[in-house]
C-alpha positions, 0 to 999 in steps of 0.5 A: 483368659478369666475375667469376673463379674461382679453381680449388680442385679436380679439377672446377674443373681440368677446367673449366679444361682443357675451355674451349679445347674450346669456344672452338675447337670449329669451328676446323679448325686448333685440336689438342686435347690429351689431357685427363688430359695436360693435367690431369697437367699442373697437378696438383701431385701429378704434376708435379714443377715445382712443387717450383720453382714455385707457379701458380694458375688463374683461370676467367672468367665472364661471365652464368653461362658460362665465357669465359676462363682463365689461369695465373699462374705464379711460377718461384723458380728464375728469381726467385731463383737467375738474379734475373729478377724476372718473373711468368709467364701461360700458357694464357690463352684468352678470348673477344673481349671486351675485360672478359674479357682485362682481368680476367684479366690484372689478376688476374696483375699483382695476383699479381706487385705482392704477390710484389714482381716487375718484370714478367710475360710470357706467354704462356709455360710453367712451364719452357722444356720448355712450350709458348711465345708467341701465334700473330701470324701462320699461323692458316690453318695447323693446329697442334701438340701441343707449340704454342698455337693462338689466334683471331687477336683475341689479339694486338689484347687483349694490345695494348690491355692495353698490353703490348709484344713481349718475343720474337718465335718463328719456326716453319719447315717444309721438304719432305724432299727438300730434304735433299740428301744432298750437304749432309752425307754427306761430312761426316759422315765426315769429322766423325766421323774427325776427332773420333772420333765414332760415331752411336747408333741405337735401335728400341725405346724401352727401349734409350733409357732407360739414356741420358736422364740423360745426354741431360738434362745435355746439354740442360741444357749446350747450352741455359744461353746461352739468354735466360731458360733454366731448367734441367730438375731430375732430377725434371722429366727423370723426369716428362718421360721418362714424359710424351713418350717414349712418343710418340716413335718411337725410330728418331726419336732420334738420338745422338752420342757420342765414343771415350769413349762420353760423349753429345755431341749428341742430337737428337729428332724427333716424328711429326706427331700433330696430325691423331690428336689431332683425331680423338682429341678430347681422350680416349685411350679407346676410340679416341684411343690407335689415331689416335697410335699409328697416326699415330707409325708412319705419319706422313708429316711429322715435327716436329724438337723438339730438338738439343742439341750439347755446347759443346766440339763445337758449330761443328764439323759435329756436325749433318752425323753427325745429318741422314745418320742421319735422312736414311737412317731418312727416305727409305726412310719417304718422310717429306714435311714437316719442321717445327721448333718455335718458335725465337727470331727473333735465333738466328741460329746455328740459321738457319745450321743449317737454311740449306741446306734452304731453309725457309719460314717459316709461322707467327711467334708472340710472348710480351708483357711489361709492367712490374708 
């Protein structure tokens, strides 16, 4: 028999952020991650997304052991402001047993009904910011410290507890030297002339901070088409500078700005952290922080996380002023692979971006909805 638990303090939490660490412990392609992150994460002292969100944890247990989580998750800016009616599920990981998935799944849907919502969907963050849909496809391929990992099982639960596709996400990667200079060098000057633009370097973290307000706004301008998209507030930019700019390299963020100096294109590259998290096991002390920092001065593969172009200037080859100023920090590097994060299958727009470089496809993941 399964029985849950609703988690009601710090040691129920770490419960609740440890179970993947045994469920995926023989799993060669599963990233940890870093457990007080992780814990940060959900506490609502630290994390400012529950000023616009409420969530609750729920562990499963079936003879004594734990053999599954989740979150529920209502966003009242969602609900409220842009009138999507939806309950969202995030972190929900279970052993293949189909009681498990059920009871689990049942608890969200009896959450949603009492709350008068419509539908829920997962496997989905508090924000667009979060981590995003199960894996369907590319489970022979190692993860990423800002994706879910799951047994492929997952897909065939969500199935048999009768939810349909919602979103379908691809994921792409493409060696470097796909990047043929002839794609963009002369663009990019001839972009820059046009619009009176000029790129922004940095090499030390520090000197990017007087900039992330406007880089926030910015995101929050270029992304407002998406479906479901949820403005970052100033409290969760505050939270996210202090979550992530520390494992970016700051020779990995790249600006664009006009004559007036206001920010009209970002974008933001990730060294590849998943092998250090591997080895990190979860723990910063006493040698996790050695495997990242080592791995975000040395990484041969880079993750491309976000660009953000201004509406007034997106179509217009802005994107050729930020590949020349990767392609110049790159090369001397000798970067190997690039890798993007999950991008919706019908964004057609973002597949016109990357055409040139000739990506693969290699990992498809989905979130579900079903009616409440």
């Amino acid at each position: 028999m399964v029985t849950l638990k609703e988690v009601q303090s710090k040691d129920g939490l770490k419960k609740f952020v440890k179970f993947p660490f045994a469920l995926y412990k023989d799993s060669p392609y599963w990233v940890p991650p870093i457990i007080k992150e992780e814990m940060d994460t959900f506490n609502k002292k630290v994390n400012p997304i529950f000023n616009d969100a409420d969530a609750r944890f729920f562990i499963a247990y079936k003879d004594g052991k734990i053999v599954g989580r989740i979150a529920a998750i209502i966003n009242w800016i969602e609900v409220n402001q842009q009138k999507i009616r939806k309950m969202r599920f995030g972190w929900f990981d279970f052993i293949d047993d189909p009681a498990v998935s059920e009871a689990l799944i049942n608890k969200v849907k009896e959450i949603g009904i009492s709350q008068q919502l419509e539908y829920m969907e997962g496997p989905v963050g508090f924000s667009n910011l979060d981590k995003v849909g199960v894996l369907i496809e590319g489970f022979e391929h190692i993860g990423t410290m800002i994706t879910w990992y799951n047994h492929p099982y997952y897909m065939e639960h969500y199935e048999r507890l009768g939810f349909v596709t919602e979103k379908t996400y691809h994921e792409n990667k493409f060696p470097f030297k796909n990047a043929d200079p002839k794609l963009f060098k002369k663009a990019n000057v001839l972009v820059k002339k046009r619009y009176g633009l000029r790129e922004i370097n940095f090499t030390k973290t520090e000197e990017i901070m007087p900039w992330t307000d406007k880089m926030f706004a910015l995101f929050n301008e270029s992304y407002a088409v998406l479906s479901s998209f949820v403005p970052v507030s100033d409290l969760q930019r505050d939270y996210f500078k202090k979550k992530y700019l520390g494992f970016i390299n700051p020779e990995y963020i790249k600006f664009v700005v006009n004559d007036a100096d206001d920010l009209v294109a970002f974008a933001i590259v990730m060294p590849s952290y998943s092998k250090a998290l591997q080895k990190a096991k979860g723990k910063l002390f006493p040698f996790g922080f050695t495997h990242l920092l080592k791995a975000k001065k040395h990484s041969k593969d880079v993750i491309f996380y976000l660009i953000g172009i201004h509406p007034e200037y997106q179509n217009k080859g802005v994107t050729a002023v930020i590949f020349n100023e990767f392609y110049e920090t790159f090369t001397p590097k000798n970067i190997k692979y690039c890798y993007r994060t999950p991008e919706l299958a019908d964004n057609v727009a973002i597949r016109q971006l990357w055409k040139n470089f000739d990506p693969v496809i290699y990992k498809k993941r989905r979130t579900y909805r079903k009616e409440l």
